[in-house]
Structures are given as C-alpha cells and as structure tokens.
DRENGU-17132 format. One record per residue (C-alpha): x, y, z; residue in one letter; residue number from 1. Coordinates in steps of 0.5 Angstrom, whole numbers, plus 2048, in hexadecimal, padded with zeros to 3 digits. Layout:
<sites>
<site x="X" y="Y" z="Z" r="A" k="NUM"/>
...
</sites>
This chain:
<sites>
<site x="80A" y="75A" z="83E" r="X" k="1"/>
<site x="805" y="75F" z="843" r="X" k="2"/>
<site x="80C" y="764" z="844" r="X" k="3"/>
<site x="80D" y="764" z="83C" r="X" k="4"/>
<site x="806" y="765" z="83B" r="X" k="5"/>
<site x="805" y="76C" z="840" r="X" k="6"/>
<site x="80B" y="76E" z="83E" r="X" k="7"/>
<site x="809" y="76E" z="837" r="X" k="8"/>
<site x="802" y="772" z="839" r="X" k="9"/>
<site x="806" y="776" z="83C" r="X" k="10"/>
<site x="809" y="778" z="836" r="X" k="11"/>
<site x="803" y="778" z="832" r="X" k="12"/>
<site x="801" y="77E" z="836" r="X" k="13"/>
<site x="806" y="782" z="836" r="X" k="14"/>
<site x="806" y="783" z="82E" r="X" k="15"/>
<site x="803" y="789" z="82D" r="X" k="16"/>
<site x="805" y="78B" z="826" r="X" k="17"/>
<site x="808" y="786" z="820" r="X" k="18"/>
<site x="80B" y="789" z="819" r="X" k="19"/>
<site x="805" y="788" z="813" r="X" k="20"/>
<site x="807" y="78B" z="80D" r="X" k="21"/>
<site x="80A" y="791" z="811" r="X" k="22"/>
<site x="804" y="793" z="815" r="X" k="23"/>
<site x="803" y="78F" z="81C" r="X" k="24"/>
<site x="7FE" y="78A" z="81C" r="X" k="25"/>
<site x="7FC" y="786" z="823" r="X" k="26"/>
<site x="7F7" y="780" z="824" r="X" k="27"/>
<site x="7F2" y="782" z="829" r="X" k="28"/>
<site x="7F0" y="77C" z="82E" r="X" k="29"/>
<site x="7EA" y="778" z="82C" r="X" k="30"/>
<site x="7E6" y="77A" z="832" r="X" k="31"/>
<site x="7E8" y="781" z="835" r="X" k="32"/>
<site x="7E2" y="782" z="839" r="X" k="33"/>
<site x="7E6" y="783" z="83F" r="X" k="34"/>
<site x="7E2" y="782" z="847" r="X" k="35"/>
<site x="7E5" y="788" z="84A" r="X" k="36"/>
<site x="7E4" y="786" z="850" r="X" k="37"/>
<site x="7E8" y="780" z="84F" r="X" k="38"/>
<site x="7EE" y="784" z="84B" r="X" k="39"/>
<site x="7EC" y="78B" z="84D" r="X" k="40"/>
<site x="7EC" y="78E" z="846" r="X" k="41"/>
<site x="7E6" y="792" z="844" r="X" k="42"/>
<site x="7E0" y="78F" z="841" r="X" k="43"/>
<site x="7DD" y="795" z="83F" r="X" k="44"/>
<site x="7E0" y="79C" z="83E" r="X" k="45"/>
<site x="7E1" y="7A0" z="845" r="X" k="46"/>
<site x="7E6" y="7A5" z="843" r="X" k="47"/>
<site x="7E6" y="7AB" z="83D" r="X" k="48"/>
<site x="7E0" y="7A9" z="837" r="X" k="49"/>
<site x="7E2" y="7AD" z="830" r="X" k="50"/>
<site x="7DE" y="7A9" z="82C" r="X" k="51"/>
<site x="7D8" y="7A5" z="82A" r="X" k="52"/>
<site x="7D5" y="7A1" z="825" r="X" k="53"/>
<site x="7D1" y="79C" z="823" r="X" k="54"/>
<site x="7D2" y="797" z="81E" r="X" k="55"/>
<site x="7CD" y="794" z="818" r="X" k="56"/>
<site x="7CD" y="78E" z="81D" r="X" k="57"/>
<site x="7CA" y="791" z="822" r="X" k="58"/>
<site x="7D0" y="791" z="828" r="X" k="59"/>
<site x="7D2" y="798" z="82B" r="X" k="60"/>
<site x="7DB" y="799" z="82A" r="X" k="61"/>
<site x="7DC" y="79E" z="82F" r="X" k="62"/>
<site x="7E4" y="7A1" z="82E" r="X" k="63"/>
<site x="7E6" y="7A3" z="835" r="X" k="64"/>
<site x="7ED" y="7A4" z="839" r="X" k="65"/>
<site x="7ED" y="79E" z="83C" r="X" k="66"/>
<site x="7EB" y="799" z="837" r="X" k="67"/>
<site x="7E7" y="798" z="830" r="X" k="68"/>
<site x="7E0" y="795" z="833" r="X" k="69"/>
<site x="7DC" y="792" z="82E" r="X" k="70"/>
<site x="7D4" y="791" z="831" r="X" k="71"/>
<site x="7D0" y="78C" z="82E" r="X" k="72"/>
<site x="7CA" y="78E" z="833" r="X" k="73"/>
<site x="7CA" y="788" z="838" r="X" k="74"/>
<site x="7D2" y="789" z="83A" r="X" k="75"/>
<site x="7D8" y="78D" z="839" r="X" k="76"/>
<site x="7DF" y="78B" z="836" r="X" k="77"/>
<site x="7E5" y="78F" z="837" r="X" k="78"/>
<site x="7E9" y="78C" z="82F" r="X" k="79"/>
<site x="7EF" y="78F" z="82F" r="X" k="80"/>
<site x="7F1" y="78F" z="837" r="X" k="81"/>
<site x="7F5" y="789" z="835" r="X" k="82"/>
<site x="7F8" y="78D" z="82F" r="X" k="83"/>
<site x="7FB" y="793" z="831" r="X" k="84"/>
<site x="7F9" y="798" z="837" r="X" k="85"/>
<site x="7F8" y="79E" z="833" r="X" k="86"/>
<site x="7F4" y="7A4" z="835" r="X" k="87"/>
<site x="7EE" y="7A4" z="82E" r="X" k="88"/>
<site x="7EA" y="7AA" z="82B" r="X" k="89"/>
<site x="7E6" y="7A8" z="826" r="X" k="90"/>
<site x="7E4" y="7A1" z="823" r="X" k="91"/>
<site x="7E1" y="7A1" z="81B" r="X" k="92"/>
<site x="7DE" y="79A" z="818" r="X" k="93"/>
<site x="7E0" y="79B" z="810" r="X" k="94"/>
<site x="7DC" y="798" z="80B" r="X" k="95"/>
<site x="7DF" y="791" z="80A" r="X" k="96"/>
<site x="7DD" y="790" z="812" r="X" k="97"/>
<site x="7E4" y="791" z="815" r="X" k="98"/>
<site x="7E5" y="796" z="81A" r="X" k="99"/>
<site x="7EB" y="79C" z="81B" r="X" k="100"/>
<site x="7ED" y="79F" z="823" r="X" k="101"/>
<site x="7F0" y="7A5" z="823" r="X" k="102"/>
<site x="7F4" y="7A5" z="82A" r="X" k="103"/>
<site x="7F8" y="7AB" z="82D" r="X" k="104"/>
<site x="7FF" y="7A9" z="82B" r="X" k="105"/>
<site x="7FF" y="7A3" z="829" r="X" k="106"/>
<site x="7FC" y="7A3" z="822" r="X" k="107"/>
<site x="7F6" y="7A0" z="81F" r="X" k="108"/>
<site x="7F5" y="799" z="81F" r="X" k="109"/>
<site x="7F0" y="796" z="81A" r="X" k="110"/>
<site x="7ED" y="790" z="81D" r="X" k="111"/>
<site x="7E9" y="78A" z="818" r="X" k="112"/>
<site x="7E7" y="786" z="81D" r="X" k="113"/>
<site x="7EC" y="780" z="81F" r="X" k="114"/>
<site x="7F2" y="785" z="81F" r="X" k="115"/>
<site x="7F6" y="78C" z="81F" r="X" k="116"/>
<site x="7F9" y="791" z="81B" r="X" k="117"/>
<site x="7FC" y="797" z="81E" r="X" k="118"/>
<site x="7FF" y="79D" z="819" r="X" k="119"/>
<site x="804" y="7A1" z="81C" r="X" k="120"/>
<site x="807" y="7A7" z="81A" r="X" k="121"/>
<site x="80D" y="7A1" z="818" r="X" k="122"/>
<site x="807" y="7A0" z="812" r="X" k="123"/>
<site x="806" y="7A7" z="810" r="X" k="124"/>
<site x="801" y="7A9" z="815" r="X" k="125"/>
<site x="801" y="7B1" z="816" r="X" k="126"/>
<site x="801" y="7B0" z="81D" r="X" k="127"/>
<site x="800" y="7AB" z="823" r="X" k="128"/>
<site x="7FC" y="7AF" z="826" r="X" k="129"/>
<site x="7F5" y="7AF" z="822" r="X" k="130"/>
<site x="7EF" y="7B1" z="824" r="X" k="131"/>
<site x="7E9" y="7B0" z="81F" r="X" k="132"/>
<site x="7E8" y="7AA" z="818" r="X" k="133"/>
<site x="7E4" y="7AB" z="813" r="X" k="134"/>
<site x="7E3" y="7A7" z="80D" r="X" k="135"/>
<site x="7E1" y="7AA" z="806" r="X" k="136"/>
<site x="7DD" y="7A9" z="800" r="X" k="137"/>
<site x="7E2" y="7A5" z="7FD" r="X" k="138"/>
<site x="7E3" y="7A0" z="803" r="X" k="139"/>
<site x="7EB" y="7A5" z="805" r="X" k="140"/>
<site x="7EC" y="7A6" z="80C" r="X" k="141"/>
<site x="7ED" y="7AC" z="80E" r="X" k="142"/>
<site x="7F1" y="7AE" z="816" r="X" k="143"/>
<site x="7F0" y="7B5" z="819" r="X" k="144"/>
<site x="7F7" y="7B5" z="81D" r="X" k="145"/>
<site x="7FC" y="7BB" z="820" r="X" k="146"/>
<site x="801" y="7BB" z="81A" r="X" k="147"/>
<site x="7FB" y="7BB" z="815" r="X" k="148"/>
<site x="7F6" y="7B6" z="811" r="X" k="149"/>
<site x="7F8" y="7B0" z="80F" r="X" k="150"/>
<site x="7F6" y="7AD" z="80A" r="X" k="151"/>
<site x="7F5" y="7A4" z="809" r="X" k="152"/>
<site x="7F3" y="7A1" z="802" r="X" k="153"/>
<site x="7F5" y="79A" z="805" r="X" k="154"/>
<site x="7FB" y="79A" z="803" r="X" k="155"/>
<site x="7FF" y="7A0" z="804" r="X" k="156"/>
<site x="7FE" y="7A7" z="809" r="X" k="157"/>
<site x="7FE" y="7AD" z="805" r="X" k="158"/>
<site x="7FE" y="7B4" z="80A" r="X" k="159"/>
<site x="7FC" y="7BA" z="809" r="X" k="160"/>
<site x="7FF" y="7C1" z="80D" r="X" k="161"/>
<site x="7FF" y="7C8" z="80E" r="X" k="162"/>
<site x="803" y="7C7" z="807" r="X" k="163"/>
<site x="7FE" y="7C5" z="804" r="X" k="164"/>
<site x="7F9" y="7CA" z="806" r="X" k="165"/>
<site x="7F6" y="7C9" z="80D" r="X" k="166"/>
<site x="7F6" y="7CE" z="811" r="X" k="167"/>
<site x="7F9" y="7CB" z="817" r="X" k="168"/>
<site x="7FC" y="7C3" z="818" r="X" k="169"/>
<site x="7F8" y="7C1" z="81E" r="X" k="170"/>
<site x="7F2" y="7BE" z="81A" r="X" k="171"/>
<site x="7EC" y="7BD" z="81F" r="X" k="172"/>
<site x="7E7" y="7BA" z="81A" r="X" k="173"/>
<site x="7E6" y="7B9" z="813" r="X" k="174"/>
<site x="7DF" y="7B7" z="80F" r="X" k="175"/>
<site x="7DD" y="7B8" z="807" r="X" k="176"/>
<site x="7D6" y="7BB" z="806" r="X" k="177"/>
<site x="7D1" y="7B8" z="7FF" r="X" k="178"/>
<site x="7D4" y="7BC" z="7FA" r="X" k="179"/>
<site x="7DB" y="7B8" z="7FC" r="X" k="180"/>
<site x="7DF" y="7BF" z="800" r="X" k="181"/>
<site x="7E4" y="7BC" z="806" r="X" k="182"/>
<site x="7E2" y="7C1" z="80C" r="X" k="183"/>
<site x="7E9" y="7C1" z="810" r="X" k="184"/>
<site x="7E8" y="7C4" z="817" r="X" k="185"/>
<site x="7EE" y="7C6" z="81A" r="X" k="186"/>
<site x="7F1" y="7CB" z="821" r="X" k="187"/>
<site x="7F1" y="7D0" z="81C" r="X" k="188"/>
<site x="7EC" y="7D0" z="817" r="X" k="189"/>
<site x="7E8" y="7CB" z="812" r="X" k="190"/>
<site x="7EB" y="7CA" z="80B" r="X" k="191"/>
<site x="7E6" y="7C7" z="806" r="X" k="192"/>
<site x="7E9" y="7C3" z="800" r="X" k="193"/>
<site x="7E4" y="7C2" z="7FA" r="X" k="194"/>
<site x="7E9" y="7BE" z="7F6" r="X" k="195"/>
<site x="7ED" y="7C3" z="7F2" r="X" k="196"/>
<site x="7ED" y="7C9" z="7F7" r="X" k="197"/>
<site x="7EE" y="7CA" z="7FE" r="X" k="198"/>
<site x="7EB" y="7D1" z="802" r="X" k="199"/>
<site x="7EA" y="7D3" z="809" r="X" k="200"/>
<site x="7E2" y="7D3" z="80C" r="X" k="201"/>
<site x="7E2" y="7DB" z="80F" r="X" k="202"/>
<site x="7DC" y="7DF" z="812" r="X" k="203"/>
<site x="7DC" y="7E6" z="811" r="X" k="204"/>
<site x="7E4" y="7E5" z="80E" r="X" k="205"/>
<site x="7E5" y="7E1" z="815" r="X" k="206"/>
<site x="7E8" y="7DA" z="815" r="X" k="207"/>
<site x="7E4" y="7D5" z="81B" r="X" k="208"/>
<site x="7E8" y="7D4" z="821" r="X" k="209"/>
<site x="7EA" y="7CC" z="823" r="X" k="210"/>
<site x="7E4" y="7C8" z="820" r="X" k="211"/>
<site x="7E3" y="7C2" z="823" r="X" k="212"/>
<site x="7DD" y="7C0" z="81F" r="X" k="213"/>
<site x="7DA" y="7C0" z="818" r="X" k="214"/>
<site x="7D4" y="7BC" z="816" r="X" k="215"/>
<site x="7CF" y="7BC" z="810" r="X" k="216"/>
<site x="7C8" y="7BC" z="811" r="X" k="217"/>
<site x="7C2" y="7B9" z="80E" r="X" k="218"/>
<site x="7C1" y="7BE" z="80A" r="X" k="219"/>
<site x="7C7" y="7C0" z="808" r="X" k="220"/>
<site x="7CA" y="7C5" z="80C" r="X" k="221"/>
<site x="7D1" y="7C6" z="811" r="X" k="222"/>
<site x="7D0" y="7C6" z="818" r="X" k="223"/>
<site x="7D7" y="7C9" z="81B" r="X" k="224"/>
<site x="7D9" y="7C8" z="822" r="X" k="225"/>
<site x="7DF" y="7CA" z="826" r="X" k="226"/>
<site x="7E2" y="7D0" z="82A" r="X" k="227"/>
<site x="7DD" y="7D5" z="826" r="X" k="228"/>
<site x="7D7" y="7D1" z="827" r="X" k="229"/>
<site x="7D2" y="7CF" z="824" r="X" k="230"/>
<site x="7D2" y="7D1" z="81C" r="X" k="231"/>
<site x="7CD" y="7CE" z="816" r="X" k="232"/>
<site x="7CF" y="7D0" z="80F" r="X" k="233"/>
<site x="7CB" y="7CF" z="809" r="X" k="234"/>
<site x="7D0" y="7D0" z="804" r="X" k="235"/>
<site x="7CE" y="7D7" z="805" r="X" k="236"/>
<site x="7CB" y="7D9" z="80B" r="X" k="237"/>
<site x="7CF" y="7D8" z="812" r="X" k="238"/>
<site x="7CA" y="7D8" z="819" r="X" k="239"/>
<site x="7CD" y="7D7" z="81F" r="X" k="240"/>
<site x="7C9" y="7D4" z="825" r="X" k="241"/>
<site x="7CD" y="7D5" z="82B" r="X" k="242"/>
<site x="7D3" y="7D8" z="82C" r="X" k="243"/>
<site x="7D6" y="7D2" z="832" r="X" k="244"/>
<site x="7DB" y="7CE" z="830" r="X" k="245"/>
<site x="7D8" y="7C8" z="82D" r="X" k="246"/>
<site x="7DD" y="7C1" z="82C" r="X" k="247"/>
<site x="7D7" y="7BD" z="829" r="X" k="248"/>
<site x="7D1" y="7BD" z="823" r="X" k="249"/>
<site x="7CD" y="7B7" z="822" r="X" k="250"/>
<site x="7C6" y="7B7" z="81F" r="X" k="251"/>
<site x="7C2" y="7B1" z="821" r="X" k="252"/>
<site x="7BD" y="7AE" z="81C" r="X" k="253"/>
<site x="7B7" y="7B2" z="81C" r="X" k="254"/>
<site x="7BC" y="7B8" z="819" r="X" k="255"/>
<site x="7BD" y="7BB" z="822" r="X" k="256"/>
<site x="7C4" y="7BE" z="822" r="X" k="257"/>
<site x="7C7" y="7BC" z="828" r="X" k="258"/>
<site x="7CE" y="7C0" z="82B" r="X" k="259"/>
<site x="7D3" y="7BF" z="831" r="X" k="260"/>
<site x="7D5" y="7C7" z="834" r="X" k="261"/>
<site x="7D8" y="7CB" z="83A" r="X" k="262"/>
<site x="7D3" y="7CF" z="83E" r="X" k="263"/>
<site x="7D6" y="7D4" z="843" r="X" k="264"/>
<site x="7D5" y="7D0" z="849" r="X" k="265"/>
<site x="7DC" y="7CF" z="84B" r="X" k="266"/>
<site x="7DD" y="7C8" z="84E" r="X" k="267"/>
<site x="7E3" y="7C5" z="852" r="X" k="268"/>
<site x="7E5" y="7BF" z="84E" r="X" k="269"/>
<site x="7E9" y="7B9" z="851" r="X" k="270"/>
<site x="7ED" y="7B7" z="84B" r="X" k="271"/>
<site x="7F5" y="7B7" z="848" r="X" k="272"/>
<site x="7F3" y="7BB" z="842" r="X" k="273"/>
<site x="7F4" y="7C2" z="840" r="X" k="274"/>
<site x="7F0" y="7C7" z="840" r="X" k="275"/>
<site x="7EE" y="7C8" z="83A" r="X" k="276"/>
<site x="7E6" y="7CA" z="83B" r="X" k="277"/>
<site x="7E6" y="7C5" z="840" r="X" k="278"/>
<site x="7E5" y="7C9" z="847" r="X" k="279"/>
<site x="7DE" y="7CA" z="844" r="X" k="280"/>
<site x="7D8" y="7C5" z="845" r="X" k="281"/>
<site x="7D5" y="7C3" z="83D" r="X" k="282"/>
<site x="7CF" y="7C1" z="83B" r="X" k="283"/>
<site x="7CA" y="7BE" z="836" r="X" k="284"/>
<site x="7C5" y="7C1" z="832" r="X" k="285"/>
<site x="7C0" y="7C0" z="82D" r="X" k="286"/>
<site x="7BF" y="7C5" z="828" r="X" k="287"/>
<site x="7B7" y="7C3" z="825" r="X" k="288"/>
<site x="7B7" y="7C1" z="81D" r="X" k="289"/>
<site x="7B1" y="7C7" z="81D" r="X" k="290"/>
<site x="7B4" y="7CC" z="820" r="X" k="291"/>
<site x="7BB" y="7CC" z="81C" r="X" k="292"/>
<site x="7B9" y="7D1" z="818" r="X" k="293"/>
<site x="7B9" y="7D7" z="81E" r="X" k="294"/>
<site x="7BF" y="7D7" z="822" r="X" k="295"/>
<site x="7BC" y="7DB" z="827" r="X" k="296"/>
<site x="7B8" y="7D5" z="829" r="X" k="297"/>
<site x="7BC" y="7D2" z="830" r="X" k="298"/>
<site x="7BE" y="7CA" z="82E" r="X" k="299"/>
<site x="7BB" y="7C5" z="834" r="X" k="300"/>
<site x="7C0" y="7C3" z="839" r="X" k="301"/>
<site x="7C0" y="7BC" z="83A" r="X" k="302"/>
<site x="7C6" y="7BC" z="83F" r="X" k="303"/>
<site x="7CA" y="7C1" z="843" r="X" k="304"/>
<site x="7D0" y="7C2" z="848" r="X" k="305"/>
<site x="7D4" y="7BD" z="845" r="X" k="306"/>
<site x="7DC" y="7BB" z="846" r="X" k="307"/>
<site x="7DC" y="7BB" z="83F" r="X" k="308"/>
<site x="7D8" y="7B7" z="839" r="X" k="309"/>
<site x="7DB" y="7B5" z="832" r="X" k="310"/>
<site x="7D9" y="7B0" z="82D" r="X" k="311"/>
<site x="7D1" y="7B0" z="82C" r="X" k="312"/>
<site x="7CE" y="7AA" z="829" r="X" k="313"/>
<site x="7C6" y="7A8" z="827" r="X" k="314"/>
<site x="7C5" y="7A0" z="829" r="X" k="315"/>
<site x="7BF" y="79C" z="824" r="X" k="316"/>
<site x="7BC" y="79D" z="82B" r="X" k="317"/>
<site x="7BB" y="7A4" z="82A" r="X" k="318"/>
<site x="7BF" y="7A5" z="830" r="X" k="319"/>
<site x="7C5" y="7AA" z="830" r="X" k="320"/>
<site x="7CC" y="7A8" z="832" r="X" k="321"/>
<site x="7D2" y="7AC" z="834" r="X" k="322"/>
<site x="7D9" y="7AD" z="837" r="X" k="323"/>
<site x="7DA" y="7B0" z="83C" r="X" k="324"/>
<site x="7E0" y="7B1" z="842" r="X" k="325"/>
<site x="7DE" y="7AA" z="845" r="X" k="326"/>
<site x="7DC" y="7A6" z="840" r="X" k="327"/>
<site x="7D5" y="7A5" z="83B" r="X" k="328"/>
<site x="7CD" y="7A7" z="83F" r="X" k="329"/>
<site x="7C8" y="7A6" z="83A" r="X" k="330"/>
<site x="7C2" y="7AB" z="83A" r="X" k="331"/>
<site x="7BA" y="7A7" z="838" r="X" k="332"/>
<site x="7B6" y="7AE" z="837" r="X" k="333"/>
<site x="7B5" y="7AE" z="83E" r="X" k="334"/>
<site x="7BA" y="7AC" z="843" r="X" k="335"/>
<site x="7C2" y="7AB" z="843" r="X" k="336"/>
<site x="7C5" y="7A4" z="844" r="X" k="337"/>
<site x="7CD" y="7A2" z="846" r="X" k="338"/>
<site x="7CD" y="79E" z="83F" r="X" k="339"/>
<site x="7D3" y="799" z="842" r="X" k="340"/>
<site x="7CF" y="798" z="847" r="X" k="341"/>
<site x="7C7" y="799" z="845" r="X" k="342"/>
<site x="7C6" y="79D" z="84C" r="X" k="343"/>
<site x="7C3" y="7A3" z="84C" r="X" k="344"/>
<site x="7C6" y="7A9" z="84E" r="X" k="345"/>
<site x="7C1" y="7AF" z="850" r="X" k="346"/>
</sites>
C-alpha cells in the first residue's frame, strides 16, 4: 500500500495543467509555502522583479522571473513554483478579487485563489509574450502583448492590431483616462481610442517613440515615459522633464510623480539580457508635487547607479518598493533595504 501511495503522489506533482472549459486549469497545493532550505526553491524573489502590487488585503505580489511572491508582511510564498516555471512581468488584482499574471511566453494565467487558469494564444491571446494587465471601467481585462492588445470580456478574446489603427503591433501598455479614452503605448507611437475614433498622440507632427509608461494623475493629466523621456500632456500642452530614457512613472499619494531612468554613466551589467538601454546604470527620482508646474525644477534623486529598476510601488506603510535585476529593495524615507531579506544595503 505505502509503494501505491508514493506512486500516487508522484503523479499528483506531475499534473501541471488539466482541460476546463478550454483553458487549463491546475489546483494549487493547500500549503505552498515552501523552505528553501529543505527544497532549494526560492522563498523570495532573487532574480528579475517587473512588478509590484499590493492588494485590498494588504499583501504585496511581487511578478519576478523566478516565480510570483505573494508577501503577507511576516513571510514570503512562491504560488506558482508548483504550477509552472514561467518567467512573470506583471501581476493585476481584478475588481472581484482574483488575480491575472502575465508571463514571457507563456501566456497569462488567472489565479482565483484555490487554482489556475492559463490562456494561450490556443484561447485567442494575441501573443504568449505579454508585458503588462490592465482592467478597465467595465471590469474588461486588457494584455499589452508583441502581437497587439488583447482584449478578454470573460468569455472570449478580442484583438486589436495595426489593422485596426495602432501604430505598431508591439503593445507595451495601455490605460483609459476619466473621460473613457484608452491610451495604447506602442514601439512605435501612442494611439488613443475615444470610442468611435482612433488617432495618433504627436508633438510638433511627431509621433512619441517606444512609450513604456502611460499613467494619469490626480489632476487629470498624462504622464508619457519611454524612449523620449519624460512628457506630461494636459490635453493641450506637452512639458517634458527629462530627455533620459524612462521605463516607469508612478505617483505616490501625496501627488509626488516618481520615474525609473537611464543616466549616462555607463555600468557593465552581469546578466543575459540584450542591450536595449541596459549598458547604462538607472535611477529613481522624485518629482515634487509643487514644483510640477516648471520643468526647469531638477526631480530629487532617490537612488543612482543601479543595474536596472522596473516596477514601483508606494506600500500602506508609505514605503516605496521596486524591482529591480535582483529582486525587490524598499526605500522608507531615509535608508534602502534588501525587501527579501530586511537587511540594509547602504
């Protein structure tokens, strides 16, 4: 009976995916919290961090390359290193309280808690590379993909290419404003729909390069970051802040507008990835709420001479996370902190 019963585990652990309505769905384990001494798989994110969120219960998902980390302020757990070994960009927690990964080429996969789903381009997802999620006013889930934007109603996939007016197929984000406009940021330009027409956001007849980040502030305007740099857009008027690449904008809650840039110091970087930008060290700055009005005002530098930073994040504590080549630091005001490990770096 005892060789059954391991023989019978053992094929529990190798089911990864099982057909449900014709998307995969796989049960996760009741306790995932895995020792890593015991098992030698990471507890906590050391590898690529693309992004962070924190939920309406408080824990911090963390989508990193080696896993998806939920952190519920006492420990970590890695929820999908039994499920799949994809490499995640971006995590999104959708009004009913379920949660969407987007991963570098294997889909998305929807989490309701107990178990899995993973859509493929086999279920009509643009691409299986997908960057980032975004959910709109109607509860629509939206993934910014290489082959286009998709579109999931729940049901079905809907895509939207360079047929349909976008100006380049490689999708980087997409966001709608107050007044119901999606904002597409693409390689090659930033489309916004209002609905019934679609145009292409210029500056002086020129469209804006490879935008990697749309965001809309309290007040209403549209910060642009990417390979132009910094832009904000009240609908009428273009400022622009910096002329460094930026890949992130995020603003805090006090209304400080917070970026991820390239600085010309160049800095030999130990990792597989392709140049793009990388041969550069990054950093953080804070643009100060008064000060949003003149562009000649310099941003506070929070943190230089960084590999790479990616996702940023303001936790209820008030402290800011972010990704960066090696895992998630968190910054209190003061001093800089390894987040895995709460150990301060410098």
């Amino acid at each position: 009976m005892k060789i059954y019963a391991n023989i019978y585990i053992l094929l529990l652990s190798l089911i990864v995916y099982t057909s449900c309505t014709g998307q995969n769905k796989t049960d996760l384990p009741k306790d995932d919290i895995i020792s890593r001494k015991k098992h030698g798989i990471p507890i906590a994110p050391n590898n690529i961090t693309r992004n962070i969120k924190q939920d309406r219960k408080g824990n911090i998902w963390i989508a990193a390359f080696d896993g998806i980390f939920r952190y519920d302020g006492t420990s970590f757990t890695n929820i999908t290193n039994r499920v799949t070994s994809a490499r995640f960009f971006s995590v999104l927690e959708d009004r009913s309280g379920n949660f969407w990964f987007s991963s570098v080429g294997s889909g998305v996969f929807y989490y309701d808690g107990k178990s899995f789903r993973n859509f493929t381009t086999k279920n009509g997802l643009a691409n299986d590379r997908v960057t980032e999620i975004y959910e709109d006013r109607n509860g629509i889930i939206w993934f910014s993909t290489e082959s286009g934007a998709s579109r999931f109603d729940g049901k079905s996939f809907r895509n939207f290419t360079t047929k349909d007016g976008l100006p380049s197929n490689n999708v980087n984000w997409i966001m709608e404003d107050k007044t119901g406009k999606f904002w597409v940021a693409t390689q090659a330009g930033v489309y916004i729909y209002d609905g019934k027409t679609g145009t292409i956001l210029t500056h002086n007849g020129t469209p804006f390069t490879n935008v990697r980040t749309i965001i809309e502030d309290k007040l209403g305007n549209i910060w642009l970051g990417g390979q132009d740099g910094l832009w904000r857009y009240n609908g009428g008027i273009f400022i622009r802040y910096t002329t460094s690449f930026v890949g992130y904008i995020y603003e805090d809650k006090t209304g400080n507008i917070w970026i991820s840039a390239n600085s010309a110091i160049k800095k030999k970087l130990v990792n597989d990835l392709p140049t793009n930008n990388n041969d550069s060290s990054w950093t953080i700055s804070r643009y100060n709420k008064n000060s949003l009005q003149d562009n000649e005002v310099l941003p506070e530098l929070i943190k230089t001479n960084e590999e790479m930073i990616f996702g940023i994040m303001e936790a209820n504590d008030e402290a800011i996370l972010f990704g960066t080549l090696h895992g998630v630091y968190r910054y209190d005001g003061k001093t800089f902190t390894d987040f895995k490990a709460n150990s301060q770096i410098f």
